[in-house]
C-alpha positions in Angstrom: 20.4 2.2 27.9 17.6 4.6 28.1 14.3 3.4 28.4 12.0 4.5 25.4 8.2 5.5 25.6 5.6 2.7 25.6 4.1 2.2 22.0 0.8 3.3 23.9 1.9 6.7 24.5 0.2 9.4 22.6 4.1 11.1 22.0 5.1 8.0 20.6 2.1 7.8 18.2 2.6 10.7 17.4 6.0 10.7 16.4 5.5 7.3 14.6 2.6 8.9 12.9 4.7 11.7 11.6 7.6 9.7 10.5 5.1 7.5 8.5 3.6 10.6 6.7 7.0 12.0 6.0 8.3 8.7 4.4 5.1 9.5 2.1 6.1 12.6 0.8 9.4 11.6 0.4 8.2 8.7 -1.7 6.0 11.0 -3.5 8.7 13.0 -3.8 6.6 16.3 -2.9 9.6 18.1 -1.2 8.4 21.6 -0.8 5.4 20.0 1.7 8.5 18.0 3.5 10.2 21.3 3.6 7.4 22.9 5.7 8.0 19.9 8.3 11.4 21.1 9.2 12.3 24.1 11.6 13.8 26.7 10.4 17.4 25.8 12.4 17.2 22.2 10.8 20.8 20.4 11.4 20.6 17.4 8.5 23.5 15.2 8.9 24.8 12.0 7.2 28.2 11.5 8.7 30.9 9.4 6.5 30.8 5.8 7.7 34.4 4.0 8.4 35.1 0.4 9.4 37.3 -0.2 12.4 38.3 -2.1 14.7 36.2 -3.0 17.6 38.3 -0.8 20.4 39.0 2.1 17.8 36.2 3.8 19.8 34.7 5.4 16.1 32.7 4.4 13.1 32.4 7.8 11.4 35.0 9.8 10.2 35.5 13.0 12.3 34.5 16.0 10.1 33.5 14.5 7.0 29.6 14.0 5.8 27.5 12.8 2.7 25.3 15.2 4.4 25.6 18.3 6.8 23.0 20.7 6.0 20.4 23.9 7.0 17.0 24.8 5.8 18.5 27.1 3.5 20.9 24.2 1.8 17.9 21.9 1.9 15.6 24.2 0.3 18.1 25.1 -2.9 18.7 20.6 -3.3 14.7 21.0 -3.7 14.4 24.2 -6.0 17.2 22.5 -8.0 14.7 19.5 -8.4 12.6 21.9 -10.4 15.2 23.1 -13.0 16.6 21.3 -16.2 20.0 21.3 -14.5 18.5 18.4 -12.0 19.8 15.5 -14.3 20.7 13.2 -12.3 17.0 12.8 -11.6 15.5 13.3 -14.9 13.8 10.6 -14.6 13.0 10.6 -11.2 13.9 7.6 -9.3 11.6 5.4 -7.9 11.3 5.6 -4.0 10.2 3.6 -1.2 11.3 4.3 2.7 10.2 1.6 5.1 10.5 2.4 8.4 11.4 -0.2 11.3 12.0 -0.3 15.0 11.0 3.4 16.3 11.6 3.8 19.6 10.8 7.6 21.0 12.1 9.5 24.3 11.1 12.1 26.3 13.4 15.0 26.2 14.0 17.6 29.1 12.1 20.1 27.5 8.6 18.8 26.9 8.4 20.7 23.7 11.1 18.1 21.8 11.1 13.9 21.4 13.7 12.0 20.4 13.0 9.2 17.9 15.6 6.8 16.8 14.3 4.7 13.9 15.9 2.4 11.3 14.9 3.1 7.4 15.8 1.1 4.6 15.7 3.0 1.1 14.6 1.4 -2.1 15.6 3.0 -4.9 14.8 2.6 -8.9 16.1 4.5 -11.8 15.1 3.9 -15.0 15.3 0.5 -16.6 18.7 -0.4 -17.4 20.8 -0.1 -13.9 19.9 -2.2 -10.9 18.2 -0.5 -8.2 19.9 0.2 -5.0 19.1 -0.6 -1.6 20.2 1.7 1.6 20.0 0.7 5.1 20.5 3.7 8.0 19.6 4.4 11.3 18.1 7.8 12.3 18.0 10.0 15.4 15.3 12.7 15.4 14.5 15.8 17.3 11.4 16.5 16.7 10.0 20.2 18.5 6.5 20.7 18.6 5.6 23.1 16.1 5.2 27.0 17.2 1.2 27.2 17.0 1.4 23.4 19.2 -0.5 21.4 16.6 1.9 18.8 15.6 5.8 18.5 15.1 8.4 19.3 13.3 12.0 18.2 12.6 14.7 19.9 14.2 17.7 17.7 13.7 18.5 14.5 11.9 21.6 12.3 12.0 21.8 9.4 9.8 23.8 6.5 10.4 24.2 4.3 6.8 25.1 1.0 7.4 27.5 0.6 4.5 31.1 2.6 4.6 31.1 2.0 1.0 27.7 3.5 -0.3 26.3 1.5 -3.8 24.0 4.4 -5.7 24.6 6.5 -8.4 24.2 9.2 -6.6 22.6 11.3 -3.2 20.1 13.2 -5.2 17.8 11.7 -1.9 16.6 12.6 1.6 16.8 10.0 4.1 
């Protein structure tokens, strides 16, 4: 196991700081500012959860995601947003991303961190159906942006906990 940055180093506080203001706009669901925290080779990816047994040596299934995305394919889920084709968030869902156990690493190139975190999704749509709750890990690369103030994100891979994933839909960023 790889040991992660003390919680008193700046890179860690920094990191933690950004993935705190990101949950915000993501709760406040202002997407075109998350947008602007990504690079512009982004690699999104949610990888298809399986259940096996313990030797199997996997717990995704090989090629298959929720999620395996660019800028470009983010940017066109957010435009859509914006249209009255978006339905299945008219009316927007209710979001809340708390963030847990955020542990950051020093890369070889001093220009990227990586930040493993765990994020737990609360989700509420309307009044009539229940709200759903998802639980993921996350590894981040974050690359210090090009003018050196600040980060941004360069890859993410989330890990859901379920194989079997209870919400209407994946009208969300994790």
């Amino acid at each position: 196991m790889r040991r992660s940055l003390p919680f008193s180093d700046v890179r860690h506080q920094d990191a933690h700081h950004w993935l705190v203001d990101e949950a915000y706009l993501l709760d406040a669901q202002r997407y075109d500012e998350w947008l602007d925290l990504l690079t512009e080779d982004i690699r999104y990816v949610m990888p298809v959860r399986v259940t096996t047994a313990v030797g199997a040596g996997f717990d995704t299934s090989p090629g298959m995601a929720h999620f395996d995305e660019d800028k470009y394919s983010l940017s066109r889920r957010v435009a859509r947003f914006r249209t009255e084709h978006a339905w299945t968030e008219d009316p927007p869902s209710r979001l809340r991303h708390h963030l847990a156990n955020v542990r950051t690493f020093a890369a070889e190139d001093p220009d990227h961190l990586v930040v493993e975190s765990a994020v737990l999704l609360y989700r509420s749509r309307g009044d009539v159906r229940e709200a759903a709750v998802i639980s993921a890990g996350r590894e981040d690369l974050l690359r210090r942006a090009p003018d050196g103030a600040g980060w941004l994100l360069a890859r993410r891979t989330i890990l859901v906990d379920d194989a079997v994933l209870r919400t209407q839909n994946l009208a969300i960023f994790l």
